[in-house]
N, C-alpha and C positions, 0 to 999 in steps of 0.2 A: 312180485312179492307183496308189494304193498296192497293192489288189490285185492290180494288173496287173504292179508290180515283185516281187510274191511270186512268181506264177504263173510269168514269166520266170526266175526264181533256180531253183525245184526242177524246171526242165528236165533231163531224162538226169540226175535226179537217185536216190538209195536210196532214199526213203522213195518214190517214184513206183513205183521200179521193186515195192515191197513192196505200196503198194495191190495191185498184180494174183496176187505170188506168195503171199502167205501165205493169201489166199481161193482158190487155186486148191490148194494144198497138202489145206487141208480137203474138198472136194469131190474128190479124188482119194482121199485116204483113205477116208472114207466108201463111196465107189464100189467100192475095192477091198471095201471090208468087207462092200456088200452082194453083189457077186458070187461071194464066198466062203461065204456062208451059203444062199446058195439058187440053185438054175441059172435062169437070167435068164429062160427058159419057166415057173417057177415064179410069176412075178411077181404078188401080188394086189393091188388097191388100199389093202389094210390094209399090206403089204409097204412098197408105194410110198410112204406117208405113212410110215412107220417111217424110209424111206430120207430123206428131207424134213425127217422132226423129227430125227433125228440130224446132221445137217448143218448146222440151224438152231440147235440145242444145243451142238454144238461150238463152233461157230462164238462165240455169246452165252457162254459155259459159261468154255470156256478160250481163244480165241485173240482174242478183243475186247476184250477188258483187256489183254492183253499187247500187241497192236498200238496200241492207245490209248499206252501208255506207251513203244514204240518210234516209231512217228511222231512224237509231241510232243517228244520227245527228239532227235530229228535236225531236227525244222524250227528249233528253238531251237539246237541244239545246231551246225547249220552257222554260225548267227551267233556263237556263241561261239567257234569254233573260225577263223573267217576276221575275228574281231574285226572285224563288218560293221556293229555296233552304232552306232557313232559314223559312219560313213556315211550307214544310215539314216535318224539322224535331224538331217543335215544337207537332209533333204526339209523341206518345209512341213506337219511332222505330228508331232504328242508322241507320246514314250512309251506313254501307256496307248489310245492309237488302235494304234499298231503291237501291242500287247498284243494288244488287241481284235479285230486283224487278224489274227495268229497263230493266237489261240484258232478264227477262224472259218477259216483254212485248213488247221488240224488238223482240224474237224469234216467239211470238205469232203473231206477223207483219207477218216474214216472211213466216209460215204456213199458215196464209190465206192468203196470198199472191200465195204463191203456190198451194193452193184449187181454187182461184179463175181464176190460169191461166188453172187447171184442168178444171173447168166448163164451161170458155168461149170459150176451144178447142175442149168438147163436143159439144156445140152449136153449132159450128162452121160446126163442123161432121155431125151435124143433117140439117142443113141449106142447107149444099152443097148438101145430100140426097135426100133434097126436091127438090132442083136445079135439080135433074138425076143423081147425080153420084151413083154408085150402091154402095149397104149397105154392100157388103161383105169386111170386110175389116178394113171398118168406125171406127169400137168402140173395134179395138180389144188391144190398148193397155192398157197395166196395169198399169193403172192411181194410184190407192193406195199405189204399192211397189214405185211408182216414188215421189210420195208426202213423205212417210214416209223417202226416201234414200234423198230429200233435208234437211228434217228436223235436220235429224242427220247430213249431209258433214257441214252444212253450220257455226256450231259450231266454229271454228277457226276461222272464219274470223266474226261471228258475233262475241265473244269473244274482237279482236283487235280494231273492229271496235267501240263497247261499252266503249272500253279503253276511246280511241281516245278524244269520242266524249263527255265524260263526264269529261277530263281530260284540255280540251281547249274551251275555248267559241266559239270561230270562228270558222264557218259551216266550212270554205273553207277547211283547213287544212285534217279532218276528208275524206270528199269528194275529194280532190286532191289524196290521200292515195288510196282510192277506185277506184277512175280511171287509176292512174298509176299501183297498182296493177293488175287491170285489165288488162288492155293492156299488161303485161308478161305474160298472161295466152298464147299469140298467139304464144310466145318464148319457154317459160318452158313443155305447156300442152301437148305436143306429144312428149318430152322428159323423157330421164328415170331417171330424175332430178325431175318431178313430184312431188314426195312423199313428197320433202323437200317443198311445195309451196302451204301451204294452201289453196290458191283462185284457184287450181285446182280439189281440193274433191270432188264437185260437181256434175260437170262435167263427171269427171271419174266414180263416184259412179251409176250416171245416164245413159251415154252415152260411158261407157267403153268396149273397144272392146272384152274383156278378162272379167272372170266372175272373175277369182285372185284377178283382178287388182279394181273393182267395190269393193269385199271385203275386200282389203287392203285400199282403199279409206273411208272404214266407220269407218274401227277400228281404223286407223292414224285420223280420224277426231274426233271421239268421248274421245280417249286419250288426245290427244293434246287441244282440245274442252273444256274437263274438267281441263286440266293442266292450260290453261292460265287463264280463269275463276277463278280457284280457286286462283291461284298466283296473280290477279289484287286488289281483294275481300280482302286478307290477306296482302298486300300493301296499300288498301286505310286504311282497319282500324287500320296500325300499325303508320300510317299518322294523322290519327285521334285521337290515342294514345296523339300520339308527340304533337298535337297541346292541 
């Protein structure tokens, strides 16, 4: 019941309309960038996977943590702002269940978020096809391992970021958080300081050079994933206690 009162709320809602635009923004860039570097007849399967890991890089690198911390911010932030809070939970459901619930319909963001930057980087592939560049090549990456290795890295930082954004009214704070964490991703991410820097998992899990390091990426993400999660949850309802 309750998910289904979420799902009805972010109808023709921004963070809807954002799962689709800010993955299609990426895959438009990229596109342009790889059309500008070589004429689309040019195209070689090493080319193709270059166009694939940039896209997948972006994507994990800088616009995933930032959409992490704009979604969680407007799913929280519309109950803050239409003071829906105490409606809510005149339902038959506490606080740290609506938490709970939150937390998993930001995550569900960010998986079609990430299905959809999957589908507009296929099109993309098929477009340019049509354009002349040859088909070998085009479709050969593994779209599903790379969707499911976001869904799991992105944990920790969706985790902090649901904190955040549920824990203050004002967007900025939550969003400041996400872009400054970001931007240490340029410092920390090729460092062997990594591990301790959750807005790196991503990333690594995706785009890691080392197959180790891709699986240290999921297991450090899904520990820690579940650790903060559950540490936020057993804090808000011992808050909830108190009050």
């Amino acid at each position: 019941m309750l998910l289904s009162v979420e799902l009805l709320k972010i109808r023709r809602s921004l963070a809807l309309l954002m799962m689709f635009a800010i993955p299609l923004m990426v895959v438009v860039l990229t596109t342009l960038i790889a059309c500008r570097q070589h004429p689309l007849a040019a195209m070689t399967p090493r080319l193709w996977m270059n166009f694939w890991g940039s896209t997948s890089a972006l994507w994990c690198y800088f616009m995933l943590p930032l959409y992490i911390a704009l979604v969680t911010g407007l799913l929280n932030g519309q109950e803050h702002k239409n003071q829906s809070w105490r409606l809510m939970l005149t339902l038959p459901v506490s606080q740290y269940q609506l938490y709970l619930m939150k937390a998993l319909l930001a995550w569900l963001f960010v998986v079609g978020a990430t299905v959809a930057l999957a589908g507009a980087a296929t099109l993309a592939a098929a477009l340019m096809v049509l354009g002349g560049a040859p088909v070998d090549g085009a479709f050969g990456f593994a779209l599903l391992p790379m969707i499911a290795k976001v869904a799991l890295a992105c944990l920790p930082v969706l985790a902090i970021q649901h904190a955040l954004s549920w824990r203050f009214q004002n967007l900025v704070l939550p969003l400041a958080v996400g872009v400054v964490a970001t931007m240490g991703i340029t410092q920390i991410g090729s460092a062997r300081e990594w591990v301790y820097y959750p807005w790196t998992y991503a990333v690594m899990a995706v785009n890691g050079g080392q197959a180790g390091s891709q699986q240290t990426a999921l297991l450090l993400a899904a520990l820690l994933g579940t650790l903060l999660l559950a540490a936020s949850t057993m804090l808000l309802g011992r808050r909830e206690v108190e009050s």
